[in-house]
C-alpha positions as CSV (number, residue, x, y, z in Angstrom):
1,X,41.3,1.8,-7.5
2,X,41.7,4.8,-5.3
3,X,41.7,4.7,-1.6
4,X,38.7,4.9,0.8
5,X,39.6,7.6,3.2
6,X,36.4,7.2,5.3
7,X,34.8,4.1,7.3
8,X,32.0,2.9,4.6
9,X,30.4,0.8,7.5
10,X,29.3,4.5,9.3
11,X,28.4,5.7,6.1
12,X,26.4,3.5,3.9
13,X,23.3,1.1,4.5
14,X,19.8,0.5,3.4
15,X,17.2,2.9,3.9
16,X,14.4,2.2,6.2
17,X,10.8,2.1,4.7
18,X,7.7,0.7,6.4
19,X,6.7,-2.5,5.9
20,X,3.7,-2.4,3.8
21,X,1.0,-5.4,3.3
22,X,-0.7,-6.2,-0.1
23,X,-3.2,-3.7,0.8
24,X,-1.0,-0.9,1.6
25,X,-1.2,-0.9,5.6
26,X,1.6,-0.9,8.2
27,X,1.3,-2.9,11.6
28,X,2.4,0.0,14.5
29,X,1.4,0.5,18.1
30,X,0.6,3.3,19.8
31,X,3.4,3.7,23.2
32,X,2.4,7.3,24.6
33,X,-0.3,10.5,24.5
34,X,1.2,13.1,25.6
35,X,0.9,16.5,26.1
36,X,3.3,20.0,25.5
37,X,3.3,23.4,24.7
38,X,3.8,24.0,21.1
39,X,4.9,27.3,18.7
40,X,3.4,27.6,15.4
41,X,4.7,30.5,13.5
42,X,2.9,33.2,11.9
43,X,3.4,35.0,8.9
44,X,3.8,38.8,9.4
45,X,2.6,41.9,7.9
46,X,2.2,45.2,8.1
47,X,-1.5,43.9,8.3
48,X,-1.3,41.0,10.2
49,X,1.6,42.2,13.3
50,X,0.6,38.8,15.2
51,X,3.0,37.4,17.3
52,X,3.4,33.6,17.3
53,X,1.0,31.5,18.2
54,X,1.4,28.9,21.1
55,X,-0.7,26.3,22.3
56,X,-0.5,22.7,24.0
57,X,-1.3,19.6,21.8
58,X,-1.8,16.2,22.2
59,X,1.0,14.1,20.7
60,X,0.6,10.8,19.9
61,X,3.2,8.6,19.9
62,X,3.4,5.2,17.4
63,X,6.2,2.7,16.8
64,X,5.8,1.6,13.0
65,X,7.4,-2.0,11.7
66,X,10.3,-0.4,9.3
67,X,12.3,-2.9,7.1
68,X,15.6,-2.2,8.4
69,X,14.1,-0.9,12.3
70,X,10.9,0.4,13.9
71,X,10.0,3.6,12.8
72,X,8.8,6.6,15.3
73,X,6.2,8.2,13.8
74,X,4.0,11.1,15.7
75,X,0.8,12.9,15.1
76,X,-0.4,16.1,16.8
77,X,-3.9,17.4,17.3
78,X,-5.4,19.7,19.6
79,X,-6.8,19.8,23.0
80,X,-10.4,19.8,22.7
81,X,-12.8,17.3,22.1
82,X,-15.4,18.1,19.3
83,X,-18.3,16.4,19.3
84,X,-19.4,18.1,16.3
85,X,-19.4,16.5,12.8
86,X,-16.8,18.8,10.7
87,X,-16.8,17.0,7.3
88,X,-19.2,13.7,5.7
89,X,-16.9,11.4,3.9
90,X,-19.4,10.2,1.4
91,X,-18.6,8.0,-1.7
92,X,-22.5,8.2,-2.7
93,X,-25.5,8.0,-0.7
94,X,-26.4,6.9,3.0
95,X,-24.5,4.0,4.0
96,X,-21.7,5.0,2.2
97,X,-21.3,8.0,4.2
98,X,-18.6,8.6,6.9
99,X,-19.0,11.7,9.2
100,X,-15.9,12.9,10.5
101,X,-14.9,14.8,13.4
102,X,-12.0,17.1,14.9
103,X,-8.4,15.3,14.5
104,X,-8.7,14.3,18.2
105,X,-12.2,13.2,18.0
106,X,-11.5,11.1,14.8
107,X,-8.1,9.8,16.2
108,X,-9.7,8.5,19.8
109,X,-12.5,6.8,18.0
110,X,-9.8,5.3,16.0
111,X,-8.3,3.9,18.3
112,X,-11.0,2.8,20.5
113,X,-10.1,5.5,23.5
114,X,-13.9,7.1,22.3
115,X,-17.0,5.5,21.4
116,X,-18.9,7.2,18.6
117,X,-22.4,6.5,21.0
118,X,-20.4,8.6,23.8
119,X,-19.7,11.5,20.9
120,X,-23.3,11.3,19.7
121,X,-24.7,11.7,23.2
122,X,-22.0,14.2,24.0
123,X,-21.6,12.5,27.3
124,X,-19.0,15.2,28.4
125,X,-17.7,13.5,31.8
126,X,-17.5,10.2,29.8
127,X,-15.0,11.3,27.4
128,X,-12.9,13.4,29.3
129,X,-12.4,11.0,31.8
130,X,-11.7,7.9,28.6
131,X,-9.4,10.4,27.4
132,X,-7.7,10.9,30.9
133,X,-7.5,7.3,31.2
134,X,-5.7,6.8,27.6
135,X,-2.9,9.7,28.6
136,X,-2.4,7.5,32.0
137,X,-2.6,3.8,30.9
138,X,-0.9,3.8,27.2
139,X,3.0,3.1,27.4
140,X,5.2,0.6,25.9
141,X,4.4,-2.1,28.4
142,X,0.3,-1.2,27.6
143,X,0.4,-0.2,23.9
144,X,-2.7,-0.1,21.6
145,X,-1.9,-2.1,18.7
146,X,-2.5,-0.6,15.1
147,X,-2.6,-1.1,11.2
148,X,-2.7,2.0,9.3
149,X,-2.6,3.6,5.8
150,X,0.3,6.4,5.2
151,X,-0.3,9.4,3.7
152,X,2.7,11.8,2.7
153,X,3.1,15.4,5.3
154,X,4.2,18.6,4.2
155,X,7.9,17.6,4.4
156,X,6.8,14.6,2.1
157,X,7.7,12.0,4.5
158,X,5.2,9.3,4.8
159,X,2.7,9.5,8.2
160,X,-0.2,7.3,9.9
161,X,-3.4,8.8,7.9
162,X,-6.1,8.8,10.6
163,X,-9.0,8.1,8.9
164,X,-7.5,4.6,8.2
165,X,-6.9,3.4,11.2
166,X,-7.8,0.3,12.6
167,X,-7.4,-1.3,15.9
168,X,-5.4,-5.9,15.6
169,X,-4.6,-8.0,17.4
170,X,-0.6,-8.3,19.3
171,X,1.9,-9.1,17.1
């Protein structure tokens, strides 16, 4: 048996997964909205010169139960709210039927910071101001507590899928 010429301790452990229930969700909480200015690159050509595009987001912050240690997970969406329905998630006919809005829309509704009577009625002040109020009041002391559904990102690490949100209880 050969010698160990590094510290295993530092370099080996157990990966850190989410903890997922029978139905596939993980327990999280949302700790902070907040907002920066972000740079998303564009491809150039000789017919598309653009320059890079920046913009400030919305991130939002969530701390996910991980097997080994919480897990930070984020979620970015843009600035404006839309009250405008951009796709119907429908698995048949009428009831079935889900409309969906912008990524901030949907996530706010989510997470109770909307309410879909305040996007139907486009009641402007109303949501601005919930949405102001959300960016003030959420921290870690005052998080919003979550289960979720993952859903794998371009870099194929797993993050919160909006659309399956829901808002429990502490635990």
């Amino acid at each position: 048996m050969s010698d160990i010429d590094f510290d295993f301790d530092e370099c080996a452990g157990i990966a850190n997964r989410p903890i997922k229930d029978l139905d596939g969700f993980v327990k999280g909480k949302l700790t902070s909205i907040t907002i920066r200015t972000e740079t998303f690159k564009t491809p150039r050509s000789k017919k598309n010169p653009e320059d890079d595009r920046v913009q400030k987001v919305f991130v939002f912050t969530f701390i996910m139960e991980g097997k080994t240690e919480p897990i930070k997970m984020t979620k970015m969406t843009g600035t404006k709210i839309s009250t405008e329905i951009v796709h119907v998630n429908a698995k048949g006919r009428g009831s079935k039927e889900k409309p969906e809005y912008n990524a901030l829309t949907e996530i706010c509704l989510k997470l109770g910071i909307l309410t879909l009577k305040d996007v139907k009625e486009e009641n402007t002040k109303i949501l601005l101001d919930s949405l102001k109020k959300a960016v003030k009041t959420v921290s870690e002391d005052k998080p919003i507590y979550i289960k979720t559904k993952l859903e794998n990102s371009d870099n194929a690490l797993e993050n919160i899928l909006i659309r399956s949100i829901e808002l429990i209880e502490k635990f």
